[in-house]
PASENU-755929 format. One line per field, with one value per residue (C-alpha): x negated, y, z negated. Coordinates in steps of 0.001 Angstrom, whole numbers, plus 500000, padded with zeros to 6 digits. Example, Ala and Ser with C-alpha at 12.3 -4.5 7.8 and 13.67 -1.06 7.14 Angstrom:
X	487700|486330;
Y	495500|498940;
Z	492200|492860;
//
This chain:
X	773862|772161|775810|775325|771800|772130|775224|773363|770116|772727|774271|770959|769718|772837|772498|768589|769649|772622|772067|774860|774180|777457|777969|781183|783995|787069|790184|792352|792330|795597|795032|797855|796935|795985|792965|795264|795312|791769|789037|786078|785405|783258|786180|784348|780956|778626|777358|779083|781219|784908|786930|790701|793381|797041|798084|801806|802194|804330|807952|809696|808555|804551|803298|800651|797346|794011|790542|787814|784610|781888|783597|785700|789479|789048|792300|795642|798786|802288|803805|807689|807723|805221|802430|801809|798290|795970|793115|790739|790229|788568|791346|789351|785776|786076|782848|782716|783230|785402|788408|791675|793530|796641|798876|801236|804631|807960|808803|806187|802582|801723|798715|796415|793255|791455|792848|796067|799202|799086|801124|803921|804686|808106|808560|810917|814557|815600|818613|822267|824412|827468|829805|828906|828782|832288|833442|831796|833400|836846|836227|834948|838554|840171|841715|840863|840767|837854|839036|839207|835901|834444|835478|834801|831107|831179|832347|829764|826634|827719|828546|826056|822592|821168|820658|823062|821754|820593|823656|825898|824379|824146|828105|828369|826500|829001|831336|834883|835656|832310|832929|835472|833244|830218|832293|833676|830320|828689|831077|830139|826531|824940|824042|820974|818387|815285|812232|809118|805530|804297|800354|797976|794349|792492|790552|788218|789479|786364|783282|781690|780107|781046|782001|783965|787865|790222|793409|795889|797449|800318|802503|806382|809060|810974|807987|806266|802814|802252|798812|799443|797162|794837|795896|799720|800462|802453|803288|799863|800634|803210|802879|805477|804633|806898|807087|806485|802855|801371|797653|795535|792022|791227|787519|786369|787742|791390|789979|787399|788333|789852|790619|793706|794031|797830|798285|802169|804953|805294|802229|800536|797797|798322|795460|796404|793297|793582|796983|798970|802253|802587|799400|796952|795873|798211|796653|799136|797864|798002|800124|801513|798106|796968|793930|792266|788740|786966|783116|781485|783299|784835|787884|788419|791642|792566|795549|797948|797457|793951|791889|789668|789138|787594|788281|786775|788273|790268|792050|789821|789216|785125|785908|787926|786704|788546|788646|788379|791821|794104|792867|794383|792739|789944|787628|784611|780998|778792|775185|773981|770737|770112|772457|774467|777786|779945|783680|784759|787235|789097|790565|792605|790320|788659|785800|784838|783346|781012|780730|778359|780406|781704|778268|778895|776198|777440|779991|780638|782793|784905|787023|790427|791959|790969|793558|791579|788265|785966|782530|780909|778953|780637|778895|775215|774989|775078|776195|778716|781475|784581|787315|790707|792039|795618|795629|794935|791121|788498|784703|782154|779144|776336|773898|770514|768177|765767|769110|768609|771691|770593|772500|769887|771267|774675|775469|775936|775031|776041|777684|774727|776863|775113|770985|771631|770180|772058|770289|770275|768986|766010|765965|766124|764033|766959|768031|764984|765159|768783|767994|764888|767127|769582|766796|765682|769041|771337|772287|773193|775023|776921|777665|778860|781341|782912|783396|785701|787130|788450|789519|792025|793615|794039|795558|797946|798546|799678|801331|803841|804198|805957|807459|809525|810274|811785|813979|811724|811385|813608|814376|815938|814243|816964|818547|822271|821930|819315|819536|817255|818083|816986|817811|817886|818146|819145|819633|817811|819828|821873|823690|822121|823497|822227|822890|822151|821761|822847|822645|822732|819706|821793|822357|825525|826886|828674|827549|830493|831796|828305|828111|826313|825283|823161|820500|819468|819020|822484|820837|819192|821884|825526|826983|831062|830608|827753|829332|831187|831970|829989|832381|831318|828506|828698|825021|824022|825827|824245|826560|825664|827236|826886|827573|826526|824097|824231|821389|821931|818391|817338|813658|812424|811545|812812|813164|813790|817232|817492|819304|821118|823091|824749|826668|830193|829774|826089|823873|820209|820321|819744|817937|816674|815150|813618|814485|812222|814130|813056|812830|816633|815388|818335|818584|815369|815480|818553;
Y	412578|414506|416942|417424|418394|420636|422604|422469|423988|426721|426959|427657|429969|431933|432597|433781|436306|437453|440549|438609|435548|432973|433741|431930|430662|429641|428623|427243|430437|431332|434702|436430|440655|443714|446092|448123|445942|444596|446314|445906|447566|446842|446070|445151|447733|445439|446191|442950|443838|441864|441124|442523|441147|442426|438857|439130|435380|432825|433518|437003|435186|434491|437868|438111|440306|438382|438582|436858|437072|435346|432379|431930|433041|434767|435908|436563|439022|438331|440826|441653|442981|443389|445435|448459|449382|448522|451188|451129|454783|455950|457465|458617|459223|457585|454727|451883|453595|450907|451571|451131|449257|451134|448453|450611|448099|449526|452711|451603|452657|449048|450614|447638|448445|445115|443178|443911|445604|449440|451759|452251|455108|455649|458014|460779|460270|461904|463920|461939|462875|465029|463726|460398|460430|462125|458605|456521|458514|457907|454409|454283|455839|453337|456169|454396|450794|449149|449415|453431|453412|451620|454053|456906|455780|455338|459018|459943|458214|459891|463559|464521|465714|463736|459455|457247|455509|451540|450699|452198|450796|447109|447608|448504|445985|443727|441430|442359|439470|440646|443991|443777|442019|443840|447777|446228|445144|448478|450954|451838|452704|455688|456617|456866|457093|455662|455923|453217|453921|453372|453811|455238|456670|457853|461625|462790|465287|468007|466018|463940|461672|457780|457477|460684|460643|460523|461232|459077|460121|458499|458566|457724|456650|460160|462109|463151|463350|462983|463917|462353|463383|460407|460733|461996|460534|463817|465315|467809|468731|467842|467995|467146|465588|465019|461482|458595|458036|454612|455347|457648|458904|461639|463766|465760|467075|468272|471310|472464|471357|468632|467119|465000|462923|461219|458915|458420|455919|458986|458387|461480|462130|465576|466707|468947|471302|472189|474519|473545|472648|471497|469905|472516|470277|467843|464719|463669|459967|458557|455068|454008|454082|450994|452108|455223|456219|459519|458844|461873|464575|462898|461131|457630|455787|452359|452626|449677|450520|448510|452250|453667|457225|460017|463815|466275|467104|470163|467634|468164|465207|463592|460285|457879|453954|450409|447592|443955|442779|444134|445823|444503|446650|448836|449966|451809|450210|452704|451264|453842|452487|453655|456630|454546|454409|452838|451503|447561|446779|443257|442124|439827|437397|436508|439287|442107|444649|447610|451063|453493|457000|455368|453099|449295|447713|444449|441955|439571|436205|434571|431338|433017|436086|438863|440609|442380|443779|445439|446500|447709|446130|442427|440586|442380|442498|446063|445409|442502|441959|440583|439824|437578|435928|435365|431903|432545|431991|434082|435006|436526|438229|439484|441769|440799|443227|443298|444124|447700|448402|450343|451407|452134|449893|450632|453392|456828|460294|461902|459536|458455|460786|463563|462544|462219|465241|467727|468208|472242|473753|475635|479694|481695|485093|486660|485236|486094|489613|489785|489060|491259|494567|492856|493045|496270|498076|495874|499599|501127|498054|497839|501245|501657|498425|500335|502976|500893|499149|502428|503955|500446|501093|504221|503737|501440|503235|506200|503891|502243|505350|506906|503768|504314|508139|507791|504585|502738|499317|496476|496518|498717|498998|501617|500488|501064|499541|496708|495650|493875|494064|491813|492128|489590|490390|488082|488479|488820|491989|494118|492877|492452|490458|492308|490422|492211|490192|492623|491096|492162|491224|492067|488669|490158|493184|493319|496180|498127|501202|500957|501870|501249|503697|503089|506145|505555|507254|507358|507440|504351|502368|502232|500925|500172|500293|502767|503247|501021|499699|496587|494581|493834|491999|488793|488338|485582|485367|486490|488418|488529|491702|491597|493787|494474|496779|497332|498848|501464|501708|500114|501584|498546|500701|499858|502109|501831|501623|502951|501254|503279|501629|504445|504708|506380|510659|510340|512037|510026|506184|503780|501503|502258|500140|500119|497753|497483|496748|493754|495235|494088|491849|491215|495212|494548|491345|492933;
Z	720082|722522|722555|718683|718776|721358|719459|716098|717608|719297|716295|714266|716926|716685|712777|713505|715360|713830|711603|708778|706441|706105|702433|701958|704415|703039|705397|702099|700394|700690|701007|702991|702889|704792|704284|702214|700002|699336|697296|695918|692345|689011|686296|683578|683483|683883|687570|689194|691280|691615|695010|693975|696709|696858|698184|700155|699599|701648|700162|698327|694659|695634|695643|693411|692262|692727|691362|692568|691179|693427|695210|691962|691418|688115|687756|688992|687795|689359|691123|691171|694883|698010|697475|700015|698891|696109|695199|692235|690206|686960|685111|681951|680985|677754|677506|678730|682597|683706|686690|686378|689111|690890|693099|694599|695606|696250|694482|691560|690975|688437|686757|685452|682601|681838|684061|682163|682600|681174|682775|685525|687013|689292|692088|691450|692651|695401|695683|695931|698434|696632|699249|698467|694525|694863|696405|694696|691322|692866|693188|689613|688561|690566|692718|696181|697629|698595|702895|701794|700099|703573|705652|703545|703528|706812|707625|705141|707048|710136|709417|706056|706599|703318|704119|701197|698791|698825|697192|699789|702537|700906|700686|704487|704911|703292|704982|703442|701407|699497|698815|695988|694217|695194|694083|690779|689590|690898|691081|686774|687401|688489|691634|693012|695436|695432|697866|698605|698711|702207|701431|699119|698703|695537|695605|693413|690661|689805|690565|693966|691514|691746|688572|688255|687398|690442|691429|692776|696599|697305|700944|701039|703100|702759|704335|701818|700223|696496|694489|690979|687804|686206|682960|682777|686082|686592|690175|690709|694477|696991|701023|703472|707069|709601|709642|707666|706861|707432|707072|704647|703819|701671|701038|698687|694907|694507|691895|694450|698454|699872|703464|703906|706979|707519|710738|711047|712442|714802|716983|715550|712851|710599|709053|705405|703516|699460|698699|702172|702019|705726|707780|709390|712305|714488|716562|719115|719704|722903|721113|717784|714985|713791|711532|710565|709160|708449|709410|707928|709533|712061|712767|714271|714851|716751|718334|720145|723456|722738|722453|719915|720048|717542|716796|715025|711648|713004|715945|719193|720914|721505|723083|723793|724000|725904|723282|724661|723017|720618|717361|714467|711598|711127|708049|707133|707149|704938|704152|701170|701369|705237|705716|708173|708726|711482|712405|711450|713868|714355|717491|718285|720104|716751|717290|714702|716188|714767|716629|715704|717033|720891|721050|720285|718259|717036|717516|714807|715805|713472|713060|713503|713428|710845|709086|706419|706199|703374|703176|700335|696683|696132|692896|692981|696532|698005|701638|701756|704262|702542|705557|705130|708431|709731|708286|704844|704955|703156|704931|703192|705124|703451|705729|706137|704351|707829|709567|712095|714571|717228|719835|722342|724373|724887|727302|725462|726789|730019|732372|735234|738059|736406|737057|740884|742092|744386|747829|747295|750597|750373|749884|752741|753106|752967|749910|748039|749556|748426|744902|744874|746097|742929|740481|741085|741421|739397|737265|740647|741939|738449|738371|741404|740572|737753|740298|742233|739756|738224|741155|741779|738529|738687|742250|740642|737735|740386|742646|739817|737929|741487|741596|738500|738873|742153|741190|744194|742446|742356|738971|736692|733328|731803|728665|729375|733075|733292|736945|739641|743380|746324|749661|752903|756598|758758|762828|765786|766972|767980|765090|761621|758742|755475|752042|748808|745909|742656|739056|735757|733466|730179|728317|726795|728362|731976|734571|735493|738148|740138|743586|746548|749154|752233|753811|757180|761054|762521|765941|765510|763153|762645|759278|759157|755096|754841|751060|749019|745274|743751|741436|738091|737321|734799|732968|734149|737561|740792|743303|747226|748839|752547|755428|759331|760594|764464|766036|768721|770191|773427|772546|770725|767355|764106|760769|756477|755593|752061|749334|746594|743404|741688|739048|739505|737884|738257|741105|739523|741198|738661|741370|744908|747613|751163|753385|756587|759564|761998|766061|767766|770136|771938|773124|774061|776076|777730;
//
């Protein structure tokens, strides 16, 4: 007894402090979905707003389209395959204002008005591979077996540039006893190919207002980006991404300026503005994305490596955050009423947690893991958290009118390294003096600066412009003979080993008929091969020439040995080079 009272007065404390009434906690609800795929929207007009759920189900014939209405299940819509995303848009601005709802499932937008079905739109077909229809056409003709018609396929999914269609892969797929069957009952059909919508987001057409007519954005499994219009459901804009988008958000009006914000299977989020064809911005995350909000102009995404970071809308990086456990889905908390908004993220340790930019200023605990979250008007309630768990369950939170989050607490700002003061020795007099003799001739001091600085450039200016009439550098700049020279002596004397390394910098042409002709004191050096022929030079290839230079001076003095490469009818060298000789010090010891 004493056990019991104790948890029920914990208990009871708990929910006094909490900022969150229990509204309603279901765990038989049966309600299998992802954020995607919940909304909140007024269907009928009358300012009472409906929970719709895009339920997956238990088994490939249980999917299904729910509404609840309060605690109630007011209605459900069977659906013929999973649905990807479910959004709620005002197509028309015909009276009564009430939205349509769009549950996007396969390559099908199911368009519901009333709570009934009204319209279905299909994504376009996508181009058939030629190769491909050209077999299938032979098969139809019965011009090839089905073993032939395998292993045409096959050479078909390995060589061509455009994917095959589902039917050809189902047949692959096949084992062979199947595949007569499956190309007699198939092989009469068209062809085609077909893609699935992976996501999708609603944007406003001409107008910020609530009830203003949107336009549907949908994201597909061939990379691409589709902005549909609200009443002819034609194709207004297309954008392609370089992956497969799994997350969306979209600001402001597709007549005036918009922002489009794709996070893709590719680890990276692409960011696309009104009239581009290919995104502006690229985030490279630092793991696979596995949620994504825009909180006012900034954007947050939890990623798998257990992370949360933000950016600013044109991709530079503010902050990066460690989550407890693994985040499992992430939405947007936006309380009208105060002007705050924050980040809803569910972990997998049963714990939703709000940040306010990297500050955390609430953690909400729950009875199993949460799937599914949504904040926003539920019934007549303006700030109600509607979140489904792993098991099926359904929790409703509604925030406590005297609710503040502060996050005063929580350590933001500069990190505490930076309010240690530095022990900074005290000034000197001849520090102060210094910057006194600065102060007063700081015009002087600059001038004089600019003096010097001139004078170096124009000393190098001077210095390469010599450099390049006399052939002195190690490279040869001409046109018809690009060439760059390095030489390497080796030795401690009498006898030098002297390498040249010769090499063409062409990328195409070979160097041909050069020669190579040495300039030096014949009292101090003797050369067998003071002049001799370089072979031709492959781009690309670098060619050591050697030879031995013996000194004859018992002095211990050293001199330049000059380098000449020549071509053969021409007095001009195309390249030149000193080479500083090391002091023999075996004359020397001797």
């Amino acid at each position: 007894m004493a056990t019991a009272a104790s948890s029920s007065s914990t208990s009871e404390s708990t929910q006094v402090n909490s900022k969150w009434l229990d509204a309603h906690y279901d765990p038989m609800a049966n309600l299998y979905t992802f954020s995607s795929c919940v909304n909140l929207a007024d269907l009928h007009g009358d300012g009472e707003y409906k929970l719709v759920v895009g339920d997956l189900g238990t088994s490939w014939h249980d999917m299904k389209l729910k509404v609840y209405r309060g605690t109630d299940l007011l209605s459900e819509n069977a659906l013929p395959d999973l649905p990807a995303s479910v959004s709620a848009f005002l197509m028309e601005m015909h009276e009564p204002r009430t939205p349509a709802l769009a549950v996007a499932s396969g390559p099908f937008v199911y368009v519901y008005k009333n709570l009934r079905p009204y319209f279905k739109f299909t994504l376009p077909p996508l181009e058939v591979n030629p190769l491909e229809k050209d077999v299938w056409d032979q098969a139809k003709e019965d011009k090839i077996d089905t073993p032939t018609l395998k292993e045409m396929l096959e050479m078909v999914r390995e060589k061509a540039d455009i994917p095959l269609s589902v039917r050809s892969l189902r047949f692959l797929a096949l084992d062979p006893p199947e595949m007569d069957s499956f190309m007699n009952q198939y092989k009469m059909q068209p062809i085609k190919r077909q893609t699935v919508i992976t996501c999708m987001s609603t944007l406003k057409k001409n107008m910020a207002d609530e009830d203003a007519i949107s336009c549907l954005v949908i994201g597909t499994e061939n990379n691409e980006i589709l902005v549909l219009d609200p009443e002819a459901f034609t194709v207004l804009a297309r954008m392609m991404l370089p992956s497969v988008p799994a997350f969306m958000d979209v600001m402001g009006q597709f007549d005036v300026e918009y922002r489009l914000t794709a996070a893709c299977r590719n680890g990276c989020i692409y960011i696309f503005r009104r009239d581009s064809k290919k995104p502006k911005y690229s985030i490279e995350l630092s793991s696979q994305p596995v949620g994504l909000v825009r909180v006012q102009k900034n954007i947050v995404a939890a990623c798998s490596d257990q992370t949360l970071q933000g950016y600013t809308q044109k991709g530079k990086k503010l902050w990066t955050i460690s989550l407890p456990a693994t985040p499992m889905t992430v939405s947007l908390m936006d309380q009208k009423s105060r002007g705050f908004q924050a980040v809803l993220v569910a972990l997998a340790n049963m714990e939703v947690h709000l940040y306010q930019d990297k500050s955390l200023v609430n953690v909400i605990r729950t009875q199993d893991v949460v799937t599914s979250i949504c904040f926003g008007r539920y019934g007549r309630e303006d700030n109600t958290l509607v979140m489904t768990t792993k098991g099926g369950g359904l929790i409703i939170k509604i925030l406590k009118r005297t609710a503040v989050f502060d996050g005063s607490d929580a350590s933001i700002g500069a990190p505490i390294a930076q309010s240690i003061k530095l022990s900074v020795p005290k000034k000197t007099k001849l520090y102060v003096d210094q910057t006194l003799r600065e102060r007063e001739c700081s015009v002087a001091m600059y001038q004089v600066f600019q003096m010097e600085l001139n004078r170096i450039h124009l000393l190098a200016a001077r210095t390469y412009a010599q450099a390049l009439e006399s052939s002195l550098t190690p490279i040869a700049e001409t046109p018809q003979e690009p060439l760059k020279m390095n030489a390497v002596v080796q030795g401690i004397g009498p006898t030098f080993k002297l390498t040249l390394h010769l090499q063409t910098t062409s990328a195409t042409r070979p160097a041909i008929n050069l020669l190579i002709n040495f300039l030096y004191d014949e009292r101090l050096y003797y050369m067998a091969r003071p002049f001799f022929k370089a072979p031709m030079l492959i781009p690309g290839l670098n060619y050591p020439l050697e030879t031995f230079v013996e000194c004859r001076s018992d002095k211990g003095i050293s001199d330049i040995i000059k380098v000449f490469v020549l071509r053969e009818g021409e007095s001009a060298p195309l390249l030149m080079a000193h080479i500083n000789m090391p002091i023999s010090e075996g004359l020397a010891a001797a």
